[in-house]
NULUM-230405 format. One record per residue (C-alpha): y, x, z; residue in one letter. Coordinates in Angstrom, 3 decimals, decimal comma. Last residue first. Layout:
N
north:Y; east:X; up:Z; resn:A
...
***
This chain:
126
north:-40,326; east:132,741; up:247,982; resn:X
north:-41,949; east:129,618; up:248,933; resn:X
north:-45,335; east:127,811; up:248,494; resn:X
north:-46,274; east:124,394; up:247,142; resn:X
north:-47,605; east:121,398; up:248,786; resn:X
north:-45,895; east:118,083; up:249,913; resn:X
north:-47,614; east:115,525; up:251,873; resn:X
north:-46,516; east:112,136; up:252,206; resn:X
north:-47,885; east:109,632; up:254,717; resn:X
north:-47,174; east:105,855; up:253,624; resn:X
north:-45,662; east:103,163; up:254,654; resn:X
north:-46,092; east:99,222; up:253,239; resn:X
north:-44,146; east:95,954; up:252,904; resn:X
north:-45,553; east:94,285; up:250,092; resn:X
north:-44,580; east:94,217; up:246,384; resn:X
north:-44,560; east:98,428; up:246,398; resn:X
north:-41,533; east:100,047; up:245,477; resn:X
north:-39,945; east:99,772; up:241,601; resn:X
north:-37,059; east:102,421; up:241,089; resn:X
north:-37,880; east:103,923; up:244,755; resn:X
north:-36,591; east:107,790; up:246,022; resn:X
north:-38,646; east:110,766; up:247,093; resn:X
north:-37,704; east:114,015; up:248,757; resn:X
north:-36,868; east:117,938; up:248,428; resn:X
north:-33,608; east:118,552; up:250,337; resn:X
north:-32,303; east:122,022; up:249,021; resn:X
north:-31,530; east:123,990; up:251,311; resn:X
north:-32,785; east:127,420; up:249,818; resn:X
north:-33,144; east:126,578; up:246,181; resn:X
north:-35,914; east:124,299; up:244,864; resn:X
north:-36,907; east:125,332; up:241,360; resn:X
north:-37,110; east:122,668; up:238,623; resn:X
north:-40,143; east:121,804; up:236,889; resn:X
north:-41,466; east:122,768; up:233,246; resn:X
north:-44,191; east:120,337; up:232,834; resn:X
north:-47,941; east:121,124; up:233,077; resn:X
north:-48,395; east:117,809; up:233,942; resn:X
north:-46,225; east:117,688; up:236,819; resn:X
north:-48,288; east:116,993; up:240,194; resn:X
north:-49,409; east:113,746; up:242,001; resn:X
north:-52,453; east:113,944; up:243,878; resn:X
north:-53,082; east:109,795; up:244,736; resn:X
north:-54,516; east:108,895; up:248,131; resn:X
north:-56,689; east:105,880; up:248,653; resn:X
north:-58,508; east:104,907; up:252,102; resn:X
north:-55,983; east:102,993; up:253,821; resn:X
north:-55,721; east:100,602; up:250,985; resn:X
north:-54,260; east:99,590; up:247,228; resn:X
north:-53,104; east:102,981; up:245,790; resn:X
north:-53,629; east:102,029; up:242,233; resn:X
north:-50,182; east:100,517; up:242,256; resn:X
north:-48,761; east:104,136; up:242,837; resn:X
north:-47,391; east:104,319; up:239,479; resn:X
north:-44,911; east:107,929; up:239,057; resn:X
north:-41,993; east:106,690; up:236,885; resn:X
north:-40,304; east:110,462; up:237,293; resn:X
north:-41,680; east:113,829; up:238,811; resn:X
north:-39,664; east:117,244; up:239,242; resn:X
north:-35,901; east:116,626; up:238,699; resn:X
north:-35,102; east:113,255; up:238,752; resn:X
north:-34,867; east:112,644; up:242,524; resn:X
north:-32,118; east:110,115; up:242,918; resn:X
north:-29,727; east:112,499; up:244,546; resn:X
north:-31,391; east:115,741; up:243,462; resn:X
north:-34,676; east:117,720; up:244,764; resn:X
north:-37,209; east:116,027; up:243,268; resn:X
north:-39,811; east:113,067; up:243,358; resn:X
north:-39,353; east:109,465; up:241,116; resn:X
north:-41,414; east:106,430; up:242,365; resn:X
north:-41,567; east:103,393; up:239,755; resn:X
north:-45,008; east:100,936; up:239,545; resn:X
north:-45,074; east:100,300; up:242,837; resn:X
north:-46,595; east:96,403; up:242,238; resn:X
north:-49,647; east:97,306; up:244,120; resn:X
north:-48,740; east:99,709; up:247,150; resn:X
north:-51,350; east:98,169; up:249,352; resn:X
north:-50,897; east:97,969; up:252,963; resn:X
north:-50,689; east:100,598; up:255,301; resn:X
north:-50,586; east:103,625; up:253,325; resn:X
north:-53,014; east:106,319; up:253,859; resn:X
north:-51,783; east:108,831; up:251,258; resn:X
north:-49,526; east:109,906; up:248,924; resn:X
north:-50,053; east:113,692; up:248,209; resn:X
north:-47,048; east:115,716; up:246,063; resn:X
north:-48,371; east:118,487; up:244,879; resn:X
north:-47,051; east:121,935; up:242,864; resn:X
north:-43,652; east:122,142; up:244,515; resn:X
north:-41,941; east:125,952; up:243,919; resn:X
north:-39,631; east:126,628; up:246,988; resn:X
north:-36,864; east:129,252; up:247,100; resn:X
north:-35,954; east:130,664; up:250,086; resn:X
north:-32,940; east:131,954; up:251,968; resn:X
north:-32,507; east:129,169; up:254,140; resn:X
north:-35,301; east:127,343; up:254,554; resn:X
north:-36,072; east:124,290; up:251,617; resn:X
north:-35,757; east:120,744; up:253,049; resn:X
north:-39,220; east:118,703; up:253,103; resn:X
north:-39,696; east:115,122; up:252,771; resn:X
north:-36,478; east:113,311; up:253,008; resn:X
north:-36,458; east:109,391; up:251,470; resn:X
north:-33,581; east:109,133; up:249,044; resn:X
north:-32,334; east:105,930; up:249,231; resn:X
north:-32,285; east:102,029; up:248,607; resn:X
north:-35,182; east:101,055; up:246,820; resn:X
north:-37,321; east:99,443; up:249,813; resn:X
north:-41,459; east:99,378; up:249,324; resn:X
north:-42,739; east:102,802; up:249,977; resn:X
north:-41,004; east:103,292; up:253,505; resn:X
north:-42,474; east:106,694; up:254,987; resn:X
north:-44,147; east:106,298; up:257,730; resn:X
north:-45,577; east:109,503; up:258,162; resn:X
north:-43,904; east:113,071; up:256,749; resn:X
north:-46,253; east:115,774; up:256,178; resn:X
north:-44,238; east:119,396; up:255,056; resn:X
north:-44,894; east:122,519; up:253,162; resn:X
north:-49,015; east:122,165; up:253,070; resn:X
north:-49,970; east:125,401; up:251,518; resn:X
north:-50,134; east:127,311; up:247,819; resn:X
north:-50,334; east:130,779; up:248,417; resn:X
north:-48,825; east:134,078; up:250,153; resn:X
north:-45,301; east:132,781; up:250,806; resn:X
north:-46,492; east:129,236; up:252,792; resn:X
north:-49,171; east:131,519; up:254,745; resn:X
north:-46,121; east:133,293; up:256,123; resn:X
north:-46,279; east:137,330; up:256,567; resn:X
north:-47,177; east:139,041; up:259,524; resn:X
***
């Protein structure tokens, strides 16, 4: 039987606790299986535990400082537990995720508190 993830748009990876205030590195959020190719459509950034006021600068992508899907994403709106923000591309052109390709999210300007976060990616593979 076939994978849900190759027959429509599904939840690729959840990752909890993810730092949203520290720019340091590339957080991981989903590597690509071998011999697949991944198309991202969502990005979900949800139930922090503070507020992410003052995180004016998250990038998401596949390279070293994740430039290659979603740049200068605000998440200052995203100010308690009960907040998510859908993040997708606009109707962009986007860059395909190869097989092992490590898909992830890195900080320009992260949140003025301390605060995680649960990050969802959605998308399907080929």
């Amino acid at each position: 039987m076939p994978d849900i993830k190759e027959k429509g748009i599904s939840l690729l990876s959840s990752t909890s606790g993810v730092d949203m205030k520290t720019a340091t590195t590339k957080r991981t959020l989903y590597t690509v299986p071998t011999g697949k190719t991944a198309v991202i459509t969502k990005v979900v950034v949800r139930a922090p535990s503070a507020s992410l006021s003052g995180g004016t600068s998250y990038a998401f992508g596949g390279t070293a400082t994740c430039n290659d899907w979603k740049t200068g994403q605000s998440l200052a709106t995203v100010t308690g537990a009960t907040l998510a923000m859908v993040i997708s591309n606009d109707n962009a052109a986007i860059t395909l995720m190869v097989a092992g390709t490590v898909f992830g999210m890195y900080i320009t300007t992260g949140s003025t508190a301390a605060a995680t976060a649960t990050i969802d990616v959605m998308g399907y593979i080929f």
